[in-house]
C-alpha positions in Angstrom: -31.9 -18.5 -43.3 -28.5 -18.1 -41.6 -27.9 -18.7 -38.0 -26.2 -16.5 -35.8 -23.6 -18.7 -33.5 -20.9 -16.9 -31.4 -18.3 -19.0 -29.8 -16.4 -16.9 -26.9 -13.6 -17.8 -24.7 -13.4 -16.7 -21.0 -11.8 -17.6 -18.0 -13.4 -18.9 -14.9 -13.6 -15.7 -13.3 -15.4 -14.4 -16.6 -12.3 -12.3 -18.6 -12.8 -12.7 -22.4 -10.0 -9.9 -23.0 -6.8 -11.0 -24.4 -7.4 -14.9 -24.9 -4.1 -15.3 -26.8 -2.1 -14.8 -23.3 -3.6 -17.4 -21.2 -6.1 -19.7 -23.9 -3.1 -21.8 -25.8 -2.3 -24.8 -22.8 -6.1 -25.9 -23.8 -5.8 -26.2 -27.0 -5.1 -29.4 -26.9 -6.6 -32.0 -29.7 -10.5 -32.4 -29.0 -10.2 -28.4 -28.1 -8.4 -28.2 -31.6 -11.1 -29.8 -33.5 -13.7 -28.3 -31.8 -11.8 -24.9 -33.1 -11.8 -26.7 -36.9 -15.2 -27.6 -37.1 -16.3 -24.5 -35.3 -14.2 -22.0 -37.9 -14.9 -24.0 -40.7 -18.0 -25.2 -41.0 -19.0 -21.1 -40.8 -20.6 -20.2 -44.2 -20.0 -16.8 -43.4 -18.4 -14.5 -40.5 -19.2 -11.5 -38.6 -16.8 -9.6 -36.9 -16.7 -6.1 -34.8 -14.1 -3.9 -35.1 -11.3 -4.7 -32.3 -11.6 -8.1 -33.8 -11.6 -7.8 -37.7 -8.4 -5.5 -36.9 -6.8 -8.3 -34.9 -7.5 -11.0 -37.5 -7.0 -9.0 -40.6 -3.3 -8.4 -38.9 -2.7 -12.0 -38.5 -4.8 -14.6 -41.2 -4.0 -13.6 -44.1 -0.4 -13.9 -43.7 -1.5 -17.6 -42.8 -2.1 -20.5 -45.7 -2.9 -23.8 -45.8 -2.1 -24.8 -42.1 -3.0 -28.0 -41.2 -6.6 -27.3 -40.0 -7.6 -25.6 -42.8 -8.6 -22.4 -40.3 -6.4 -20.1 -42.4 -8.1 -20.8 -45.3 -11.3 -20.8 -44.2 -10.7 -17.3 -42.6 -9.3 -16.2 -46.1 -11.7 -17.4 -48.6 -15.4 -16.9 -46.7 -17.5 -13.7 -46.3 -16.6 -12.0 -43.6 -19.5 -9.0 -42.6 -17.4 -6.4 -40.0 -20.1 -4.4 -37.7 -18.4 -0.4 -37.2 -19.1 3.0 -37.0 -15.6 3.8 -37.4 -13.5 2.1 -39.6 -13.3 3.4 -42.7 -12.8 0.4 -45.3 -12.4 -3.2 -44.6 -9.4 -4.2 -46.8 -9.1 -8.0 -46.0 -10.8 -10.1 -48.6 -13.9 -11.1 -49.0 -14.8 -8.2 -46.0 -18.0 -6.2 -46.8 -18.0 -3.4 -44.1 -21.5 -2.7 -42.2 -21.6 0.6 -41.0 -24.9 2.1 -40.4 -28.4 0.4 -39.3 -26.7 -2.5 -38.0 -29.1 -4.3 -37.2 -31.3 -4.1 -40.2 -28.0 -4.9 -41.8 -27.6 -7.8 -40.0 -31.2 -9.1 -40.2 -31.1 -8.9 -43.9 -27.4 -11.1 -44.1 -29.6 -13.5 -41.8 -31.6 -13.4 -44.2 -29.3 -13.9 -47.2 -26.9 -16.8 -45.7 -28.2 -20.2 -46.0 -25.9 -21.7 -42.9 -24.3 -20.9 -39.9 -23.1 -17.2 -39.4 -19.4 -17.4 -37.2 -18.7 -14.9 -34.3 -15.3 -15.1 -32.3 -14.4 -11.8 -29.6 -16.5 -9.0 -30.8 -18.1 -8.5 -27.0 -19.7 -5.4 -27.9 -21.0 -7.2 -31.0 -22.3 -10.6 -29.2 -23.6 -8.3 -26.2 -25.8 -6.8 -28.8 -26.9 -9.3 -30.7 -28.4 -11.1 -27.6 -29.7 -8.2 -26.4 -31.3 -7.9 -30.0 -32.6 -11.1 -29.6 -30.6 -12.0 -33.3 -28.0 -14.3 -31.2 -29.4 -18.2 -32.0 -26.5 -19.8 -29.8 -23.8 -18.7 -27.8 -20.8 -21.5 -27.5 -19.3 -19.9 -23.9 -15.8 -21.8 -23.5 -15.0 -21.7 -19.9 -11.1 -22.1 -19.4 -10.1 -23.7 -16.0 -8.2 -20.8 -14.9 -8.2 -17.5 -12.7 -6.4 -14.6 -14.3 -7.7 -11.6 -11.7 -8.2 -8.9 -14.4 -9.6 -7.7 -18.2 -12.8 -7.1 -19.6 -15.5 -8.9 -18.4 -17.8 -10.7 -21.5 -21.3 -8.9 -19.6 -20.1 -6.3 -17.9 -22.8 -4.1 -17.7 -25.3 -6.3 -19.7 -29.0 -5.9 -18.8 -30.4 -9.4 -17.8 -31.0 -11.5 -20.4 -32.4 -15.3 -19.8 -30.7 -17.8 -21.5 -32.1 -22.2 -22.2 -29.0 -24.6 -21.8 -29.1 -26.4 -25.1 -26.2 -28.8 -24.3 -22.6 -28.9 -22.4 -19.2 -30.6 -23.6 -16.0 -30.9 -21.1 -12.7 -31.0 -23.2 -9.6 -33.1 -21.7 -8.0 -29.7 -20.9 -10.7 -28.8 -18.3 -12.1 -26.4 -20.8 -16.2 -26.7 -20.4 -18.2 -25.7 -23.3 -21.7 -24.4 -22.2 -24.2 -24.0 -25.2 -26.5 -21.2 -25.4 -29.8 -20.2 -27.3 -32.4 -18.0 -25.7 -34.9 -18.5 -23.1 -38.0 -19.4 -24.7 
């Protein structure tokens, strides 16, 4: 049975929005590998919309960097959650768009490993809410930027068990997840 695993970025004051302007100073080397082992030891991915969009624009243009992330990202199943895109062209993409969550039980269901969410708020804010979410790797950047979406905004409340925390040289403090039992 696969496990769900969602590994979001936000800032100190909670923004998740737009990572790629203020994320790169902390991606220094023990952020770096965490990033590696995080993308590729992901059997599978799952990806909402805003996301798959942004990735399938990038990755494939990207091979054999010296992570292996690009490949990883290229070659594995990757399951995109939306009601309105129309085909999922990137490889390996299988597009999920109706009775999401039955959908999503069932690929729990079929993937023996660890299932890989990045972004995809809407998606992650679901799947806790769900209760189909087994951990939730919440990156804490040290850093203020004021304004963007907000990873819970408007989330009911939703108890969560501290299974373990990490700090990073960078001042980046990783706070692991599952649910409350």
């Amino acid at each position: 049975m696969g496990k769900i695993i969602a590994a979001e970025y936000v800032t100190v004051d909670g923004v998740f929005e737009a990572p790629e302007t203020w994320q790169f100073p902390y991606l220094i080397d023990d952020m770096r590998a965490f990033n590696e082992t995080e993308i590729n030891g992901a059997t599978a991915f799952l990806l909402g919309r805003a996301t798959y969009d942004i990735f399938a624009g990038y990755w494939p243009t990207q091979t054999h960097n010296e992570d292996n992330v690009a490949d990883s990202l290229n070659s594995k199943p990757k399951f995109v959650v939306s009601s309105t895109l129309k085909q999922a062209d990137w490889n390996h993409s299988t597009l999920i768009n109706r009775n999401f969550m039955d959908e999503i039980g069932k690929l729990k269901q079929q993937v023996n490993g660890k299932i890989g969410i990045s972004g995809s708020g809407t998606l992650v804010r679901s799947l806790l809410q769900a209760g189909f979410l087994d951990e939730l790797h919440y990156l804490v950047h040290p850093i203020v930027v004021g304004h963007g979406e907000h990873l819970f905004k408007e989330t009911e409340k939703l108890p969560l068990k501290l299974l373990s925390t990490k700090a990073f040289s960078s001042g980046v403090v990783l706070l692991n997840y599952g649910a409350a039992e």
